[in-house]
Biopython code that builds the backbone (N, CA, C, O; Angstrom):
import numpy as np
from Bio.PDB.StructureBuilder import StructureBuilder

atoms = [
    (1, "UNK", "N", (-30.604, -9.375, 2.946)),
    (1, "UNK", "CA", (-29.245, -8.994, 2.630)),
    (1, "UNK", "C", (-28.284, -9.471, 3.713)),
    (1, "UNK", "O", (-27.391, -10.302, 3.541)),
    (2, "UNK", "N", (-28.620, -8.750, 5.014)),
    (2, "UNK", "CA", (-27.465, -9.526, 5.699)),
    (2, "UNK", "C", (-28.552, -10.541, 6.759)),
    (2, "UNK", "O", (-28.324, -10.769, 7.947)),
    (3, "UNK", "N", (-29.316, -10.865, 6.257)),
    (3, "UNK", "CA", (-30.194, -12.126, 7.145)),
    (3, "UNK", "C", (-30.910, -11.550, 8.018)),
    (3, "UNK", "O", (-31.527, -12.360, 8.710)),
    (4, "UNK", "N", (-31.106, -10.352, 8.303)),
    (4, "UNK", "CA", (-32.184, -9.443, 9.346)),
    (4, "UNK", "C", (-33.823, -9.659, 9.217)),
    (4, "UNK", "O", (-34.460, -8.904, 8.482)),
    (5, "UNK", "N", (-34.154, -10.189, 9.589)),
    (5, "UNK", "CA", (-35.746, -10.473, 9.730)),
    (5, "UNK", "C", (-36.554, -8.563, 10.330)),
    (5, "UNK", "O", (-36.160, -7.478, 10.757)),
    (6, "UNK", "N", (-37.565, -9.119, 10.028)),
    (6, "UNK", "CA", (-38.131, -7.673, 10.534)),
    (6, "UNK", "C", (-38.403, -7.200, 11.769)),
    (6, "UNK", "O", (-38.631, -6.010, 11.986)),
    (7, "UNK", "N", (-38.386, -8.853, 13.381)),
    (7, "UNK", "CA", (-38.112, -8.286, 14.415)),
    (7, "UNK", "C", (-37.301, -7.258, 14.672)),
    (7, "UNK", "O", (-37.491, -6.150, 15.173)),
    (8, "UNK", "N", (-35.978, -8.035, 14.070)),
    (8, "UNK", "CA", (-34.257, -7.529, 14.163)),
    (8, "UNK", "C", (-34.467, -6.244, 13.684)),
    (8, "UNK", "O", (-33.731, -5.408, 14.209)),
    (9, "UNK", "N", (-35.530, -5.670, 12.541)),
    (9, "UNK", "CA", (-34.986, -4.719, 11.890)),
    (9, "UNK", "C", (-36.326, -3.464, 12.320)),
    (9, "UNK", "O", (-36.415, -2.322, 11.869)),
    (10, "UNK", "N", (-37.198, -4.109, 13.262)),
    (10, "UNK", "CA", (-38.140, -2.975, 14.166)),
    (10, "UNK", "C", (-36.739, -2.856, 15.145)),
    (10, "UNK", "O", (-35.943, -1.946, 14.912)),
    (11, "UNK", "N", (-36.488, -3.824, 16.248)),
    (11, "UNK", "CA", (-35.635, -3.269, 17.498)),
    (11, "UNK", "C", (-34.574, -2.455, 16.951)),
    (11, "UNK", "O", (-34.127, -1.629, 17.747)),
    (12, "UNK", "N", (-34.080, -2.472, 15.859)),
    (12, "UNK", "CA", (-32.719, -1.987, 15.631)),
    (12, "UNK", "C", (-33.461, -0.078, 15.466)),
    (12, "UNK", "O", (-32.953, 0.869, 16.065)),
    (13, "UNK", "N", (-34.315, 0.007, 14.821)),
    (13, "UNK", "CA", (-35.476, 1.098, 14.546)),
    (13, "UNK", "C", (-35.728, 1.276, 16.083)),
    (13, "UNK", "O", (-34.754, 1.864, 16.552)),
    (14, "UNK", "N", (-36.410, 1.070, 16.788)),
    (14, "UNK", "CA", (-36.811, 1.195, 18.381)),
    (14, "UNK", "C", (-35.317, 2.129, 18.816)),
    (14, "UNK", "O", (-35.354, 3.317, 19.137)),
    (15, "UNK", "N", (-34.290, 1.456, 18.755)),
    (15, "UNK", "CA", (-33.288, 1.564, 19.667)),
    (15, "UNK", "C", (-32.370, 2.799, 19.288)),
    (15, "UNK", "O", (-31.815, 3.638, 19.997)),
    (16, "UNK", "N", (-32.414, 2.585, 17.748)),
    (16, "UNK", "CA", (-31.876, 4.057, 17.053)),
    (16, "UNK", "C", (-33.319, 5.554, 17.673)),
    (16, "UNK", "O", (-33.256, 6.735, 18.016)),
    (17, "UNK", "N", (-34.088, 4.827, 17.550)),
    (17, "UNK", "CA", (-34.755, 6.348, 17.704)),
    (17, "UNK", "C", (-34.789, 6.400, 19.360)),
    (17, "UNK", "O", (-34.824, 7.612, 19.568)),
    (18, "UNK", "N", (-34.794, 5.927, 20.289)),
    (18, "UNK", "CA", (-34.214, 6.174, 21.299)),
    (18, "UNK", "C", (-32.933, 6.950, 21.693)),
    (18, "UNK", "O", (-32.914, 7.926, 22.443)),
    (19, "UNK", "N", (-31.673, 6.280, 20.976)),
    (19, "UNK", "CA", (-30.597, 6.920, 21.012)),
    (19, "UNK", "C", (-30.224, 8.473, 20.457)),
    (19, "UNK", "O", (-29.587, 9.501, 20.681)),
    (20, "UNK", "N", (-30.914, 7.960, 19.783)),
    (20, "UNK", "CA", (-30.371, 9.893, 18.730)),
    (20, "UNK", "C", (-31.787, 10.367, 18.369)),
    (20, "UNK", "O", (-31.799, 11.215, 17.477)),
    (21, "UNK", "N", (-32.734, 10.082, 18.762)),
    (21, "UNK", "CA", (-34.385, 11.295, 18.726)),
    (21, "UNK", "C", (-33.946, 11.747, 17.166)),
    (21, "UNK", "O", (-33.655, 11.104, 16.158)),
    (22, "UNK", "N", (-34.047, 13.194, 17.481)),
    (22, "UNK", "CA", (-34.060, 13.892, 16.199)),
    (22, "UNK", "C", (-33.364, 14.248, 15.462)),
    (22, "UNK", "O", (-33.607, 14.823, 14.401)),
    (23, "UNK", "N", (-32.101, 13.878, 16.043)),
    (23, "UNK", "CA", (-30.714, 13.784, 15.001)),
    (23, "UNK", "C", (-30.360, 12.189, 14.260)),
    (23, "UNK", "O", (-29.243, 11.794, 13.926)),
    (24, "UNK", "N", (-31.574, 11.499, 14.140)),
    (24, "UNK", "CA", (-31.239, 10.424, 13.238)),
    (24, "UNK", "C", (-31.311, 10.611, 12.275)),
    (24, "UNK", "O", (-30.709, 9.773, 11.603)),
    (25, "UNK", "N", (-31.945, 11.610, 11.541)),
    (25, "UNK", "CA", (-31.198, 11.665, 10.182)),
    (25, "UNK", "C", (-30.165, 12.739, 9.759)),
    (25, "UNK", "O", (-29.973, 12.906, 8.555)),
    (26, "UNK", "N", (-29.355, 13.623, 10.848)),
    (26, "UNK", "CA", (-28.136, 13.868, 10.578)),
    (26, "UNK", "C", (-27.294, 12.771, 10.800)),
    (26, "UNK", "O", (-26.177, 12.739, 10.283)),
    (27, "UNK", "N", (-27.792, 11.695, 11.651)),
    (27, "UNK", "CA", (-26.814, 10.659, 11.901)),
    (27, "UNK", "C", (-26.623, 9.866, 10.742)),
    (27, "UNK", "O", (-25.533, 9.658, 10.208)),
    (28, "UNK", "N", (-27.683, 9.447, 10.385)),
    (28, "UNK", "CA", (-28.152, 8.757, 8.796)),
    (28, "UNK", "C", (-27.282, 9.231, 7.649)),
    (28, "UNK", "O", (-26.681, 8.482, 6.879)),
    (29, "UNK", "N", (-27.281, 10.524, 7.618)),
    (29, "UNK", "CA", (-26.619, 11.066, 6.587)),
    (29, "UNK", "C", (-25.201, 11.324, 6.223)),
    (29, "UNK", "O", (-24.501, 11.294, 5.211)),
    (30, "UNK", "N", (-25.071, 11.621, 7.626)),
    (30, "UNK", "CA", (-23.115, 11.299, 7.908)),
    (30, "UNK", "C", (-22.695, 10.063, 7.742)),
    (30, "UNK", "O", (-21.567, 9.866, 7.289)),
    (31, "UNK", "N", (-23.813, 8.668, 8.195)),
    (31, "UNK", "CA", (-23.165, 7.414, 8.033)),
    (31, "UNK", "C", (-23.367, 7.077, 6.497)),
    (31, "UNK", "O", (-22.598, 6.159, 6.212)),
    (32, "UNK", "N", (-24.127, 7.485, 5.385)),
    (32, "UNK", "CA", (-24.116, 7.392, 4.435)),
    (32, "UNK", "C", (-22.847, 8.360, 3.773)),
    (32, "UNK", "O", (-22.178, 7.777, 2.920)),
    (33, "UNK", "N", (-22.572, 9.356, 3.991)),
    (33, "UNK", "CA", (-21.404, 10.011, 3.815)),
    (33, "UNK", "C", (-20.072, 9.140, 3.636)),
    (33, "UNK", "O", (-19.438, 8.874, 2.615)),
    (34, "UNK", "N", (-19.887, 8.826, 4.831)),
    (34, "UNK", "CA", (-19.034, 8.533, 5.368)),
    (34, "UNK", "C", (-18.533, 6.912, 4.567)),
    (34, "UNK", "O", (-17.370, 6.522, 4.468)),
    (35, "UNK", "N", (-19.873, 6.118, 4.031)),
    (35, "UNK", "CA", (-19.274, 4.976, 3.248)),
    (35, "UNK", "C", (-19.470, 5.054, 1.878)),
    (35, "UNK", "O", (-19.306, 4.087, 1.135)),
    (36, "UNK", "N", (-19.885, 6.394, 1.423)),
    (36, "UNK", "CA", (-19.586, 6.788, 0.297)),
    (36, "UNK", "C", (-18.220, 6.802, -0.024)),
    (36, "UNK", "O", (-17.520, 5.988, -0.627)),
    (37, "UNK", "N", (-18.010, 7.743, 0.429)),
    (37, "UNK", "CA", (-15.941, 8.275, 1.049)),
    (37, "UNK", "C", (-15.337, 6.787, 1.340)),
    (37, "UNK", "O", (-14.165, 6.877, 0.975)),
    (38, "UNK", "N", (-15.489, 5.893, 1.664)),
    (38, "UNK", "CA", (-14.655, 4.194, 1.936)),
    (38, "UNK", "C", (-15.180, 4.002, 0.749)),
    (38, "UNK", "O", (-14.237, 3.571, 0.086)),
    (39, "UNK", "N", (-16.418, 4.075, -0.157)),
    (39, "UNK", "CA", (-16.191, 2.793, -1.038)),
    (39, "UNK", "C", (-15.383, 4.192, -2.315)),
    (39, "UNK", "O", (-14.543, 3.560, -2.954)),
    (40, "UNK", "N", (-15.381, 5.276, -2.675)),
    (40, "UNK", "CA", (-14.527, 6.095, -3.327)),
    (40, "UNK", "C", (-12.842, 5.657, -2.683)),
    (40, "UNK", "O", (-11.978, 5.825, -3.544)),
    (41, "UNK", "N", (-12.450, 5.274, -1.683)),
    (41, "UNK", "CA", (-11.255, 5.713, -1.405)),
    (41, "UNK", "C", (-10.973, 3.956, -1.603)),
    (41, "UNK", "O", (-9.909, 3.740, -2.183)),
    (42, "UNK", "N", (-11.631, 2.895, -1.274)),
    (42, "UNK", "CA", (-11.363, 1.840, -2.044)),
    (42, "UNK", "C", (-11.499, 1.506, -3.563)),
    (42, "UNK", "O", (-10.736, 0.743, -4.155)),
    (43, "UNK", "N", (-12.460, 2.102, -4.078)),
    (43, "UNK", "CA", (-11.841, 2.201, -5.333)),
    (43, "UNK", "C", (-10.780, 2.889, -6.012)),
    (43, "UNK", "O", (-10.165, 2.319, -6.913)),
    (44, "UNK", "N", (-10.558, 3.855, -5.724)),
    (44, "UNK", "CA", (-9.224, 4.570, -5.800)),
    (44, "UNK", "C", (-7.602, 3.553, -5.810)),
    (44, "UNK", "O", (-6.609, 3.431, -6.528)),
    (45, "UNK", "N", (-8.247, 2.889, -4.286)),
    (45, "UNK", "CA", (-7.275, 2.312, -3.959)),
    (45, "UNK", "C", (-7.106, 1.421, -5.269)),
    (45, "UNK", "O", (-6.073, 1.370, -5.937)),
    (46, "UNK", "N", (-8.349, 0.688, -5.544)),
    (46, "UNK", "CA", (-8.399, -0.703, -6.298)),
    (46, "UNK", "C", (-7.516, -0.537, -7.962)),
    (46, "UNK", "O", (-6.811, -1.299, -8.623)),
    (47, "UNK", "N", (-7.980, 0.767, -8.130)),
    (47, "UNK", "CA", (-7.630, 0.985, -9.131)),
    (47, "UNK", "C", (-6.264, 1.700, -9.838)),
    (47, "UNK", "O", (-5.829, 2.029, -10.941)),
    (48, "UNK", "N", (-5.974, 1.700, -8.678)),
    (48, "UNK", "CA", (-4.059, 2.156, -8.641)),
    (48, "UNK", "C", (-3.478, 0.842, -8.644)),
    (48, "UNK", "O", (-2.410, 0.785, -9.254)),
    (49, "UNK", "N", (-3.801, -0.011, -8.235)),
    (49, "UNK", "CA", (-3.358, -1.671, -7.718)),
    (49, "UNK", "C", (-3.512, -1.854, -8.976)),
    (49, "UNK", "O", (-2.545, -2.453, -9.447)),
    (50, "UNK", "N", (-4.337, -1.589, -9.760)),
    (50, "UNK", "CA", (-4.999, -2.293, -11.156)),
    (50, "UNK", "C", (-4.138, -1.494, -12.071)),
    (50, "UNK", "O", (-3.998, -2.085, -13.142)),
    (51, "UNK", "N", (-3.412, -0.173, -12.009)),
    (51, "UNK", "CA", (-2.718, 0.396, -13.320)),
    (51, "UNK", "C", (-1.433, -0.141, -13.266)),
    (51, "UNK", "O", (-0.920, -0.536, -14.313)),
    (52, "UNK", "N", (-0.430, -0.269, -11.495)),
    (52, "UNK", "CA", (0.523, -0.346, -11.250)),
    (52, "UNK", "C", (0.522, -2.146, -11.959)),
    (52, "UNK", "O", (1.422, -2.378, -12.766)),
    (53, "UNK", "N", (-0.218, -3.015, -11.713)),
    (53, "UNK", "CA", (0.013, -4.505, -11.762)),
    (53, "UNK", "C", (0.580, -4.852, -13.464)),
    (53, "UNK", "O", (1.436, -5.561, -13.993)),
    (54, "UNK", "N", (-0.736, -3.638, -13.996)),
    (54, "UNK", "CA", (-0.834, -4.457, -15.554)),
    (54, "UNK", "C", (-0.046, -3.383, -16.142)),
    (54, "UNK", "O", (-0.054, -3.595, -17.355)),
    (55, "UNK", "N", (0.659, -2.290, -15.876)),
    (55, "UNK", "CA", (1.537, -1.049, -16.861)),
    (55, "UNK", "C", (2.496, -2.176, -17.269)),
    (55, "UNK", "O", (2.882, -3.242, -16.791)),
    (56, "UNK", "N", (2.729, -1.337, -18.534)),
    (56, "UNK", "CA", (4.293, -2.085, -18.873)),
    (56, "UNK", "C", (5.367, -1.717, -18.172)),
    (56, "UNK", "O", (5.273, -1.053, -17.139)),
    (57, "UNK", "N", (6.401, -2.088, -18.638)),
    (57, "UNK", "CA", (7.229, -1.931, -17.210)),
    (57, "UNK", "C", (8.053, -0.670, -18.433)),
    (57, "UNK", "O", (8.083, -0.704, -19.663)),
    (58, "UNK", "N", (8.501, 0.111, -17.687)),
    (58, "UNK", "CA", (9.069, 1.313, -18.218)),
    (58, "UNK", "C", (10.190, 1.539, -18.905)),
    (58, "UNK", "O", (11.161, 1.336, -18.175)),
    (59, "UNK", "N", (10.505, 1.882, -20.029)),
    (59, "UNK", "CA", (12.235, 1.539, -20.172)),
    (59, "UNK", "C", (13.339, 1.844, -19.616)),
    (59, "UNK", "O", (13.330, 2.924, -19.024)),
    (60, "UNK", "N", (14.453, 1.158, -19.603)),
    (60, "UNK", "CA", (15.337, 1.393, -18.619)),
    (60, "UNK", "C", (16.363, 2.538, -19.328)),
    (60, "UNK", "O", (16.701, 2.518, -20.512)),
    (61, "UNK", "N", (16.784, 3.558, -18.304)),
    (61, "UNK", "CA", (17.214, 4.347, -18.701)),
    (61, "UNK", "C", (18.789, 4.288, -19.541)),
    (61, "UNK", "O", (19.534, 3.353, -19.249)),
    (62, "UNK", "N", (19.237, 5.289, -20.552)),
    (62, "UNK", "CA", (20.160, 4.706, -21.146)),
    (62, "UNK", "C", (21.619, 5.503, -20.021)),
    (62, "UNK", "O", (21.884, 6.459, -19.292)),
    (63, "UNK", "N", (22.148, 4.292, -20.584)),
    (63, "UNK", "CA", (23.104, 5.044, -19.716)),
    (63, "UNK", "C", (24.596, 5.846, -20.187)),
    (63, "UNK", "O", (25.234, 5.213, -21.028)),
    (64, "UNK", "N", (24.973, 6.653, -19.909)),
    (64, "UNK", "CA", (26.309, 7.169, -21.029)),
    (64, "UNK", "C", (27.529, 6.103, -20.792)),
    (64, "UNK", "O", (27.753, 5.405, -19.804)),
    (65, "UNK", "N", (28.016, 6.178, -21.637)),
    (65, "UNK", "CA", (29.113, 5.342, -21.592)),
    (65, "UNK", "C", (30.336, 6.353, -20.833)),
    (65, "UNK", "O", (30.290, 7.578, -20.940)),
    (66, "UNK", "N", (31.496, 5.587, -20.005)),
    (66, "UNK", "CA", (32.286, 6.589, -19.488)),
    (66, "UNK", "C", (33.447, 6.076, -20.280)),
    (66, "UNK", "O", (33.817, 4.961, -20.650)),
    (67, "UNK", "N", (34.001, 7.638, -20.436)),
    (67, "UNK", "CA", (34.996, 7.731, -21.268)),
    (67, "UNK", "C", (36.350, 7.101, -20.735)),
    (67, "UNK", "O", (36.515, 7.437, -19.562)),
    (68, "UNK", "N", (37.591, 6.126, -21.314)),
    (68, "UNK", "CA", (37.996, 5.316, -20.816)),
    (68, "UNK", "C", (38.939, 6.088, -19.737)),
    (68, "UNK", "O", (39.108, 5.537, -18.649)),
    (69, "UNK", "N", (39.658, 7.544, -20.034)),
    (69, "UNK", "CA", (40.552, 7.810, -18.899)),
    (69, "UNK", "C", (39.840, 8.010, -18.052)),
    (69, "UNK", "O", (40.539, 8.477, -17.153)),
    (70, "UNK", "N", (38.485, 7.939, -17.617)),
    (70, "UNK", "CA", (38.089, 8.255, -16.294)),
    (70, "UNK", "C", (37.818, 6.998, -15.269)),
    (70, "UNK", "O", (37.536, 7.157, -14.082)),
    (71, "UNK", "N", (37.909, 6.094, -15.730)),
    (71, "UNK", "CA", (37.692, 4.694, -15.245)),
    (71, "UNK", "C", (39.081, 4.257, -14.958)),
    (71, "UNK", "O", (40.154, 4.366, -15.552)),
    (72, "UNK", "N", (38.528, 3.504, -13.384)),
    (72, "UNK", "CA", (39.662, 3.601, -12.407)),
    (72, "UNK", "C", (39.724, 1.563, -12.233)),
    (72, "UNK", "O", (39.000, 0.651, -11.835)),
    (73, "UNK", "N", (41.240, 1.789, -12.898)),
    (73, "UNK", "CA", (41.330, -0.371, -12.501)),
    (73, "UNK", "C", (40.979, -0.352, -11.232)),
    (73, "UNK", "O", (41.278, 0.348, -10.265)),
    (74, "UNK", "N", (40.059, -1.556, -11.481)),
    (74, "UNK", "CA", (40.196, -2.312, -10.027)),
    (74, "UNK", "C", (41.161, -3.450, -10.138)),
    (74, "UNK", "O", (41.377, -4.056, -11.187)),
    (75, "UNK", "N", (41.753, -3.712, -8.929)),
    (75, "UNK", "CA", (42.985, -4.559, -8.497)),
    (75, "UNK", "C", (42.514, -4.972, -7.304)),
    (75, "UNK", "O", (41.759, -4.393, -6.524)),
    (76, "UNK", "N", (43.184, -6.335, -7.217)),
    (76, "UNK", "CA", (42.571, -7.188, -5.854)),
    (76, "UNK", "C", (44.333, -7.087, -5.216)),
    (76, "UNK", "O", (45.329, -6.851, -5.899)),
    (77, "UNK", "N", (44.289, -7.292, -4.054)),
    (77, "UNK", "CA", (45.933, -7.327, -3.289)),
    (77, "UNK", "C", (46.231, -8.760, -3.414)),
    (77, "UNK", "O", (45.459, -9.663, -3.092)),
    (78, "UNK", "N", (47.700, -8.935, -4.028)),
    (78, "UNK", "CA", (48.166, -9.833, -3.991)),
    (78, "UNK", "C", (48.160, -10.553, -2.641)),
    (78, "UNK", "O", (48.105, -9.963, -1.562)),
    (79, "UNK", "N", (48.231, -12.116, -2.820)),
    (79, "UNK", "CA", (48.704, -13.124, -1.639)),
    (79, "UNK", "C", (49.976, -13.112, -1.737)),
    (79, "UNK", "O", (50.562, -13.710, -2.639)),
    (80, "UNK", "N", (50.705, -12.277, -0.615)),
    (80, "UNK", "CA", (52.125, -13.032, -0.184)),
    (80, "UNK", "C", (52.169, -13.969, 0.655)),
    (80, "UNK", "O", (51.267, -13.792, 1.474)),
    (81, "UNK", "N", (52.962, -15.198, 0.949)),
    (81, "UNK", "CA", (53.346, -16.259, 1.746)),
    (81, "UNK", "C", (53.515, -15.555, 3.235)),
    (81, "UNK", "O", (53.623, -14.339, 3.072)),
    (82, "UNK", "N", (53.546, -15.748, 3.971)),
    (82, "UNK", "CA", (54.157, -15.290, 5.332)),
    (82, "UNK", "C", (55.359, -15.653, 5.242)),
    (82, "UNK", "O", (55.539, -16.851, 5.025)),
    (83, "UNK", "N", (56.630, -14.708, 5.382)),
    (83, "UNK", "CA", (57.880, -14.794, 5.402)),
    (83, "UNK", "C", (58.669, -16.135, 6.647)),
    (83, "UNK", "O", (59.758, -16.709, 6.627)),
    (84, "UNK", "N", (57.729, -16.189, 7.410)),
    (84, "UNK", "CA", (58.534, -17.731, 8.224)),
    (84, "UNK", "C", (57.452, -18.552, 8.919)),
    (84, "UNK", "O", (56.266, -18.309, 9.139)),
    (85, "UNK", "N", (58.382, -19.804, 9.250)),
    (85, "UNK", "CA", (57.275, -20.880, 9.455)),
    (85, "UNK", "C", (56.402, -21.023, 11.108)),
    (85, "UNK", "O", (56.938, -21.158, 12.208)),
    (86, "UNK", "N", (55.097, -20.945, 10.825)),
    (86, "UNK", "CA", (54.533, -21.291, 11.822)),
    (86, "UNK", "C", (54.606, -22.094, 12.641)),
    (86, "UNK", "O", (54.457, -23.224, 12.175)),
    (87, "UNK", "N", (54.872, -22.046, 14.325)),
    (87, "UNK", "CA", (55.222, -22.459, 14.746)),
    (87, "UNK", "C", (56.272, -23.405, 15.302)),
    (87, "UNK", "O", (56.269, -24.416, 16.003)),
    (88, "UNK", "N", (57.319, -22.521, 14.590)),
    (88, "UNK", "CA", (59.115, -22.958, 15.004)),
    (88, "UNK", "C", (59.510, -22.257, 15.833)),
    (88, "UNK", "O", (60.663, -22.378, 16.247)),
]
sb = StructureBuilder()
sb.init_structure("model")
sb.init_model(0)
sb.init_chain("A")
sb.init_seg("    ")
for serial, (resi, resn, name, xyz) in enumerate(atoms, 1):
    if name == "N":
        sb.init_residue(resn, " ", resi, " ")
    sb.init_atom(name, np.array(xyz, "f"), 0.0, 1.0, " ", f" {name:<3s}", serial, name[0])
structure = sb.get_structure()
């Protein structure tokens, strides 16, 4: 699977039961826990990615029409000339 020969996979055995004696299989069991919970919380993830991508897109809300006295002109300010000449 990941290319480990059975030297690799006695020392890795040797070195764990050195490290943690008789709590290797509470250790075992938490690390199995624990990527239970990552591959649940990546699928979760995956699959929110997967409703949000392909939903239809939602309709857009309607909107009321406003009644005309409440609507306010817009007006831009007139250009006046400058009343005298630059630089006289």
């Amino acid at each position: 699977m990941f290319g480990i020969g059975p030297t690799e996979m006695m020392f890795c055995t040797i070195i764990g039961l050195l490290l943690f004696g008789k709590r290797l299989p509470e250790v075992a069991r938490s690390l199995g826990k624990g990527m239970m919970e990552f591959k649940k919380g990546i699928a979760g993830f995956e699959s929110e990615m997967h409703s949000n991508v392909y939903r239809e897109p939602a309709p857009a809300p309607a909107s009321r029409p406003v009644p005309q006295d409440d609507r306010d002109e817009l007006t831009a300010p007139k250009f006046e000339p400058p009343k005298f000449e630059p630089g006289s």
